[in-house]
C-alpha positions as CSV (number, residue, x, y, z in Angstrom):
1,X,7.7,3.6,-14.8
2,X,9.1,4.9,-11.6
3,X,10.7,8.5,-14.2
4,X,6.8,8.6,-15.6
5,X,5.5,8.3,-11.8
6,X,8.2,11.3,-10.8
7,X,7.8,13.6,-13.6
8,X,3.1,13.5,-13.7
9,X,3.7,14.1,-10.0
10,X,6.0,17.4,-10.0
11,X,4.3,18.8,-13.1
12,X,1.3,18.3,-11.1
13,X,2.8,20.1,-8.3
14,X,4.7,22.8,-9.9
15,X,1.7,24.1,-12.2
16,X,-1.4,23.4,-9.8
17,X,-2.6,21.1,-12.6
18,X,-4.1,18.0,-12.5
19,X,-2.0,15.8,-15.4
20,X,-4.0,12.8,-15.0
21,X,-7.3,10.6,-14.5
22,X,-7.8,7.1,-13.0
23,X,-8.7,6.2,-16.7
24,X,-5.3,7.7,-18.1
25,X,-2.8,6.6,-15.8
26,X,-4.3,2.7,-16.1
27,X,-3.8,3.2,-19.5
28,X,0.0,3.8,-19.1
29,X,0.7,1.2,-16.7
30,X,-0.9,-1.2,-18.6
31,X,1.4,-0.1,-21.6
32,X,4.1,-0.6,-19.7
33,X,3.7,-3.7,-18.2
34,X,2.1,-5.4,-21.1
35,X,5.6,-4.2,-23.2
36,X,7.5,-6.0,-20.0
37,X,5.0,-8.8,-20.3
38,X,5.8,-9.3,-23.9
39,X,9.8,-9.3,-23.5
40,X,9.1,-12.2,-21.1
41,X,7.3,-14.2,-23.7
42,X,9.2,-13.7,-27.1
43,X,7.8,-17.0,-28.5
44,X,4.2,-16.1,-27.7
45,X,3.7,-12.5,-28.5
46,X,5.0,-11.3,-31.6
47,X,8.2,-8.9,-31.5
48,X,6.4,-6.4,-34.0
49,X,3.4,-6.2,-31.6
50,X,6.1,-5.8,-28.6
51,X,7.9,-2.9,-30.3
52,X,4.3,-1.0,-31.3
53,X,3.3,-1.3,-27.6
54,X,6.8,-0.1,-25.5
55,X,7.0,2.7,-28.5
56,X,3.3,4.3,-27.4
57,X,4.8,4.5,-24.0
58,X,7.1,7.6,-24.3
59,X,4.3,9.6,-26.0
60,X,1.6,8.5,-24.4
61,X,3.2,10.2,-21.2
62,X,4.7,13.3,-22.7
63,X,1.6,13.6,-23.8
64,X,-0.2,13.3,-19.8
65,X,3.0,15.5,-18.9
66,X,3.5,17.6,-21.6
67,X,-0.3,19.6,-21.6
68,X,0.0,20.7,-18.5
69,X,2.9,23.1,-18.6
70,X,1.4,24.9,-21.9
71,X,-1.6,25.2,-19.9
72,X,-0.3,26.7,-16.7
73,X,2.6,28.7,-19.2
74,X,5.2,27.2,-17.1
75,X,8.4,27.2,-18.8
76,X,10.5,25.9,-16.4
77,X,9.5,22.7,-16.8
78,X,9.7,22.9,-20.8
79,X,13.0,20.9,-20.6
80,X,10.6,17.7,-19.7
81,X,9.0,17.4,-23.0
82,X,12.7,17.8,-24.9
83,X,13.9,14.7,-22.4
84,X,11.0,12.8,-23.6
85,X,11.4,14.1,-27.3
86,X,14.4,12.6,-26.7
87,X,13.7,9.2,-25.3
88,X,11.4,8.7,-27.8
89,X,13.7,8.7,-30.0
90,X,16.2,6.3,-28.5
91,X,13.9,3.9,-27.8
92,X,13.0,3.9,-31.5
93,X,16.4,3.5,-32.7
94,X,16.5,0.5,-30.1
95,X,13.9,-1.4,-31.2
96,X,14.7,-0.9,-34.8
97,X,17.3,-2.8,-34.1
98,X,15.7,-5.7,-32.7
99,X,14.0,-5.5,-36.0
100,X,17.2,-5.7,-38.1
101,X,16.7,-2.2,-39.8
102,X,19.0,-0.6,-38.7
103,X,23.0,-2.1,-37.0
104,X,25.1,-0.9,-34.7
105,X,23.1,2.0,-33.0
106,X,21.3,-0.2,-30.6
107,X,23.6,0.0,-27.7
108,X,24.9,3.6,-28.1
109,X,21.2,4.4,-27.7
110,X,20.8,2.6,-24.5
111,X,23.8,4.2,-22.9
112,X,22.6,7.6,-24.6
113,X,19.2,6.7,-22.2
114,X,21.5,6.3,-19.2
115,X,22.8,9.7,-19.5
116,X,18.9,11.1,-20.6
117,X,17.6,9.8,-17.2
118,X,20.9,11.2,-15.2
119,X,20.2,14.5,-16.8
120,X,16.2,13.9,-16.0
121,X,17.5,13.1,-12.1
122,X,19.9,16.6,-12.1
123,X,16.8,18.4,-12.9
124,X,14.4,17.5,-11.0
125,X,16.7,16.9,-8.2
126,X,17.6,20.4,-8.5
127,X,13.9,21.4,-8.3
128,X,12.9,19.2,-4.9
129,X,15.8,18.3,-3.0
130,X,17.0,21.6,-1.9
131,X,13.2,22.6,-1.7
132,X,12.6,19.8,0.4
133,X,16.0,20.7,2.7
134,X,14.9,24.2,3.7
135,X,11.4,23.0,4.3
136,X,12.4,20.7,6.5
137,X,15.5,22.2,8.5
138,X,14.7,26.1,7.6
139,X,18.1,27.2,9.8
140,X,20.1,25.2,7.5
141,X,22.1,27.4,4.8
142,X,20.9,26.0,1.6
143,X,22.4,27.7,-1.2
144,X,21.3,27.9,-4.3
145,X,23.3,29.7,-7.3
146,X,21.2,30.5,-10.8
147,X,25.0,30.5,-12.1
148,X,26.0,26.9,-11.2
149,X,22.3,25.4,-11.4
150,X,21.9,26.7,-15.1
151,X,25.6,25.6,-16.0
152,X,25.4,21.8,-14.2
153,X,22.5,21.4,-16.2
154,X,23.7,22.6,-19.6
155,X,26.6,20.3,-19.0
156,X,25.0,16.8,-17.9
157,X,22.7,17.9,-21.3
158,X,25.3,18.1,-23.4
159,X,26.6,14.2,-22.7
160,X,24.1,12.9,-24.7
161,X,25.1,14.9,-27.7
162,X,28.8,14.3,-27.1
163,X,28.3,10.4,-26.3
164,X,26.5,9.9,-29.4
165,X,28.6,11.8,-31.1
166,X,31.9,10.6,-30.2
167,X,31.3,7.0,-28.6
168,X,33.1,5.8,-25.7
169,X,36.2,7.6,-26.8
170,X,39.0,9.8,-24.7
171,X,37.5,13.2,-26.1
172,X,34.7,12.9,-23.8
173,X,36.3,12.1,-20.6
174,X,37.2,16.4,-19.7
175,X,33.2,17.3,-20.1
176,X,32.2,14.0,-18.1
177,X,34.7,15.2,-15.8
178,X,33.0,18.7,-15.5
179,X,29.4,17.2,-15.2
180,X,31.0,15.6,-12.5
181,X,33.1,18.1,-10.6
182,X,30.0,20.9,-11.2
183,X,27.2,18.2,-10.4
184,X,28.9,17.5,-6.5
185,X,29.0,21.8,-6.0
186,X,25.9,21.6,-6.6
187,X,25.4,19.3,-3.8
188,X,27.7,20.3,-1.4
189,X,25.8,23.7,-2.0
190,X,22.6,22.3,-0.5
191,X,24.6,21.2,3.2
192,X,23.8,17.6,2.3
193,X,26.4,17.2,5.6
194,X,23.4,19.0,7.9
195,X,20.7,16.7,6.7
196,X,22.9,13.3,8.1
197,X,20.2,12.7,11.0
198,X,16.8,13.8,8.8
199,X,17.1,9.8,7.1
200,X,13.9,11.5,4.1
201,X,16.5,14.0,3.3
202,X,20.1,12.1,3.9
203,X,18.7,9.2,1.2
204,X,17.9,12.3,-1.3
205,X,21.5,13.9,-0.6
206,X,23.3,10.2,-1.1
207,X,21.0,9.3,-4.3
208,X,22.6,13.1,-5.6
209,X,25.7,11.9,-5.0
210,X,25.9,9.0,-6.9
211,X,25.7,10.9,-10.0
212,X,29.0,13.1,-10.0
213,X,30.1,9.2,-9.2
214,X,29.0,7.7,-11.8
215,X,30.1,10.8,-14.7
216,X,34.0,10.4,-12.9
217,X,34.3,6.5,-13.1
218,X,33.2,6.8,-16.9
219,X,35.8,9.9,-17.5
220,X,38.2,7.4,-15.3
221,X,37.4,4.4,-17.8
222,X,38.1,6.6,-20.9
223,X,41.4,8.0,-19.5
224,X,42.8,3.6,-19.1
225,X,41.8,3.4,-15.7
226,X,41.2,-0.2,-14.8
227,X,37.0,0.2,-14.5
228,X,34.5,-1.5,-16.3
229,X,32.1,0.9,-18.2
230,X,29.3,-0.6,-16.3
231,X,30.8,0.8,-13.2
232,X,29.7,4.0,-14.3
233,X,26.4,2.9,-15.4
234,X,25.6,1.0,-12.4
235,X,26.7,4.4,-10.1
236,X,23.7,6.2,-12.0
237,X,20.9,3.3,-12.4
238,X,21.4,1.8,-9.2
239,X,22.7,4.3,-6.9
240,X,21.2,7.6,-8.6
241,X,17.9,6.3,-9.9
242,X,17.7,3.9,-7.2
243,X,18.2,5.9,-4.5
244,X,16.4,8.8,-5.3
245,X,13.4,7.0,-6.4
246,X,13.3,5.4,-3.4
247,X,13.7,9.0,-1.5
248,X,11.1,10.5,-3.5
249,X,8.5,7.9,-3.3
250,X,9.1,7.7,0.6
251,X,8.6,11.4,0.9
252,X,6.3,12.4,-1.6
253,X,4.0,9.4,-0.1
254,X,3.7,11.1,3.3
255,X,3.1,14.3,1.8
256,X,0.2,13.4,-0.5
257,X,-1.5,11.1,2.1
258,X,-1.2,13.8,5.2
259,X,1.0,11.6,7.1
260,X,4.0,13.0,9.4
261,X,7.5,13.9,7.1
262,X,9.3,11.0,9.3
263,X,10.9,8.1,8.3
264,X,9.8,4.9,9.8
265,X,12.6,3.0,11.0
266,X,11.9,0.0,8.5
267,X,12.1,2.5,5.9
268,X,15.2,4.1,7.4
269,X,16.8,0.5,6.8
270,X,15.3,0.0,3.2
271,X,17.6,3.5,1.9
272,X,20.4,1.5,3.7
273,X,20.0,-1.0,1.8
274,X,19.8,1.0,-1.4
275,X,23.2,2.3,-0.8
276,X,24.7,-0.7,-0.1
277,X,23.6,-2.2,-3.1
278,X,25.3,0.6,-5.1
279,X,28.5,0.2,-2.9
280,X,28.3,-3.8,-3.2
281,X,28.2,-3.4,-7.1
282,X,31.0,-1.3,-7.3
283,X,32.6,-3.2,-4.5
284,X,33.3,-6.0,-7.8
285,X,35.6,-3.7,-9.6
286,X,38.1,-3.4,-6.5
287,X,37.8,-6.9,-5.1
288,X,36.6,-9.0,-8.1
289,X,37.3,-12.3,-6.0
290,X,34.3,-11.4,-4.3
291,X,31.8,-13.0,-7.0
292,X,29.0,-12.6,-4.2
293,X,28.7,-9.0,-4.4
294,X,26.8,-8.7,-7.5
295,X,24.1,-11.3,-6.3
296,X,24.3,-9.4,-2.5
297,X,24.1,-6.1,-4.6
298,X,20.7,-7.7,-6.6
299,X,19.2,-8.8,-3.2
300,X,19.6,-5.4,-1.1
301,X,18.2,-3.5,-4.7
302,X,15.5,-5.8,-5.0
303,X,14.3,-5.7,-1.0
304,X,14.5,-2.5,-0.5
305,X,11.5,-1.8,-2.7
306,X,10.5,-5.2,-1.1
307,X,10.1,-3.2,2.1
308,X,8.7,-0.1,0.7
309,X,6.0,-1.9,-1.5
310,X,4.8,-3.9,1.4
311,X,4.8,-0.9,4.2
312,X,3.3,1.8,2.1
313,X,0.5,-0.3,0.6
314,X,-1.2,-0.2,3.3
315,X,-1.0,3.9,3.7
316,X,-1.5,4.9,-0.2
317,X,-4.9,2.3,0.0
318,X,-6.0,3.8,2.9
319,X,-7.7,7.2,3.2
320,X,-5.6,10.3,3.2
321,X,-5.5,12.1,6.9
322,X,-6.6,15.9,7.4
């Protein structure tokens, strides 16, 4: 919900367009949640109705999303309605599983959706966070290259391929390697270091981050490096998509409602907790003794969009300020 939320918002903003109504976007949350509802309660809703709700999902929004760049002829943001071809897909060949159609696919497909939302996150990442940077400190040298954006992204896309391809084998650790080594230029292009006291723009810089972490402790796992495979994982759901949803939401919320670009202090805490829960979860591969840091990890996730929930309620109910 929170990559549907991101994307209708920037194609909104990018085109000018509105990709929405009240009407529509009720429609998908209720999609969504009634698909969650239904995992919940496997013995009371039927797993055939389950699957034909969570499978309108995808194309109900790349349908929302997907007009609007046709209508405004924007072509940058074509790569959006591949993505969703493309998790439309995976999520089929999940729940065909479930069903007992099809064996042994299931999982690949999962991780293949891992890497589809990390590419989803280098893209739109590259679209807002150095935009966002130069806004906000305009003396800071952000630099962007057409040469390494266009190459980072061509890269991160081609792990899904390559994953489903060839599987959690050796082979795949040199281009995980290069998404990663490319994916931190890229940052370290927009002065993430300059941003460290701007707390809206430092969380954005450290969600990036995780992501060039999360391709190296997968290359590391292939190569016999004592990691779990869910290190990796964990680095790009809970650092990457954590974090930068967290960001995005906290920013974008001030914009839209015509409030300050300032981080409240109790906000400024929440994406420390965000971090720390990405640092706590890997903190289990290097001191496994330490059984508390995966419930620690769960806690700091879960309240820092605790805190954000219940201290922007308040300001997206309310009216928006000239």
């Amino acid at each position: 919900m929170v990559i549907a939320g991101f994307t209708l918002t920037a194609v909104q903003n990018w085109t000018g367009l509105t990709s929405t109504t009240p009407g529509s976007l009720a429609a998908l949350v209720l999609l969504w949640f009634l698909a969650r509802l239904g995992f919940l309660l496997p013995k009371l809703v039927p797993l055939w109705l389950i699957s034909l709700v969570d499978l309108a999902f995808f194309p109900v929004l790349g349908w929302m999303m997907g007009r609007v760049p046709f209508r405004a002829r924007n072509r940058n943001s074509y790569v959006l309605l591949a993505i969703f071809a493309a998790f439309i897909i995976l999520n089929l060949v999940i729940h065909l599983e479930l069903h007992g159609i099809i064996h042994g696919a299931g999982q690949a497909a999962l991780q293949g959706a891992v890497y589809l939302a990390a590419l989803l996150l280098v893209f739109m990442g590259g679209r807002v966070i150095p935009f966002f940077t130069s806004r906000r400190l305009p003396k800071l040298r952000v630099r962007e290259c057409p040469c390494l954006n266009g190459s980072t992204l061509a890269v991160t896309f081609a792990l899904l391929p390559a994953f489903l391809w060839l599987g959690q084998n050796p082979a795949l650790a040199p281009l995980l390697l290069v998404a990663a080594a490319l994916n931190l230029l890229r940052l370290l292009a927009w002065n993430p270091w300059g941003v460290r006291r701007v707390p809206l723009l430092c969380v954005l810089h450290l969600g990036y981050f995780w992501l060039p972490v999360g391709f190296a402790l997968h290359a590391a796992h292939l190569l016999g490096a004592p990691l779990a495979w869910s290190l990796g994982v964990n680095a790009l759901m809970v650092g990457a998509l954590g974090g930068l949803a967290l960001g995005m939401m906290a920013r974008v919320s001030l914009g839209h409602t015509g409030r300050p670009l300032e981080a409240h202090p109790v906000m400024v805490f929440a994406f420390g907790l965000i971090t720390l829960a990405a640092i706590a979860r890997l903190g289990m591969a290097f001191f496994p003794v330490l059984g508390g840091l995966l419930i620690a990890s769960v806690l700091l996730w879960s309240l820092s969009f605790a805190i954000f929930a219940i201290f922007y309620t308040p300001i997206l109910l309310t009216p928006r300020k000239s």
